[in-house]
C-alpha positions, 0 to 999 in steps of 0.5 A: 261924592254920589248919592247912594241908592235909595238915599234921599235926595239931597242927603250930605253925609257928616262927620262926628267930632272926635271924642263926642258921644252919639245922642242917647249913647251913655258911657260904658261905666254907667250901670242901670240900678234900682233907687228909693223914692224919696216918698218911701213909697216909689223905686225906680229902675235906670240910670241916674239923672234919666227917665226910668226904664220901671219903676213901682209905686205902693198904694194901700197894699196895692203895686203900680208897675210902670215901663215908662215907654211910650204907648198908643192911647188905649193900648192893652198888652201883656207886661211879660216879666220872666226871672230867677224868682218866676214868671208874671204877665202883669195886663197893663194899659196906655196911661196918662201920667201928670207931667208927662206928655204921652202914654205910657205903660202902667198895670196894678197888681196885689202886693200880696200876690205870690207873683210879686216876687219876680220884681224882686230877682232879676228878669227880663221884661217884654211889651209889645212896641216897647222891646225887651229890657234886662233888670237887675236886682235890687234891695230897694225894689223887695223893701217895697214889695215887702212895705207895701205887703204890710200896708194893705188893708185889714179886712174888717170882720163881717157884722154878725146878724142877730138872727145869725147869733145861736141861743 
């Protein structure tokens, strides 16, 4: 058989077994959906038993969002989240997580920010380098978001000066 143009030199075209699924290619029935950490403090977005497309953490009021693509080291972008409960273009950065080989996408954002609400509808999210992603859904994600709205901290009240105290 001749080579095709612009083909590598050398290249033996192969067949796939019949009934075998390309690597990376899931079944049709699989569906992508949120699940709850086992911490109580985590969910993530994927499908069961693979890396998650996002997940979110809660720590002291405050949400890590992470898209678990891989990023260069030191990357900035604009995490655009566009869904039927608003918009939000949440600034992450090229992280390190232990465990885990590479970079990946991570920012923070308040729970109590008003913007927070977009991760509970469904939306389309875009990074740079990391394409476009559907989200679905999901009560565990808004059960986060709520939890972790509740668990910021208190403001303690300032102390007051004597000076400040009107006889």
């Amino acid at each position: 058989m001749p080579a095709r143009e612009g083909a590598p030199d050398g290249a033996v075209r192969m067949a796939m077994p019949e009934g075998e699924a390309l690597p990376g290619v899931r079944d049709g029935d699989s569906q992508a959906s949120w699940a709850a950490g086992s911490d109580g403090l985590s969910v993530r977005y994927g499908h069961p038993g693979e890396t998650p497309l996002v997940s979110v953490s809660c720590r002291e009021g405050v949400l890590t969002v992470t898209r678990h693509a891989a990023a260069p080291v030191g990357a900035q972008a604009l995490f655009a989240l566009v869904g039927s409960d608003g918009i939000m273009r949440l600034p992450v950065d090229a992280t390190s997580v232990p465990g885990q080989r590479g970079y990946i996408w991570q920012g923070t954002i308040s729970a109590d920010d008003s913007r927070t609400k977009v991760l509970g509808g469904s939306y389309n999210g875009t990074l740079p380098g990391a394409g476009m992603i559907k989200v679905a859904a999901g009560a565990p994600v808004r059960d986060l978001v709520m939890k972790c709205r509740r668990s910021a901290p208190v403001a303690a009240p300032e102390p007051v000066a004597p000076a400040q105290i009107a006889e």
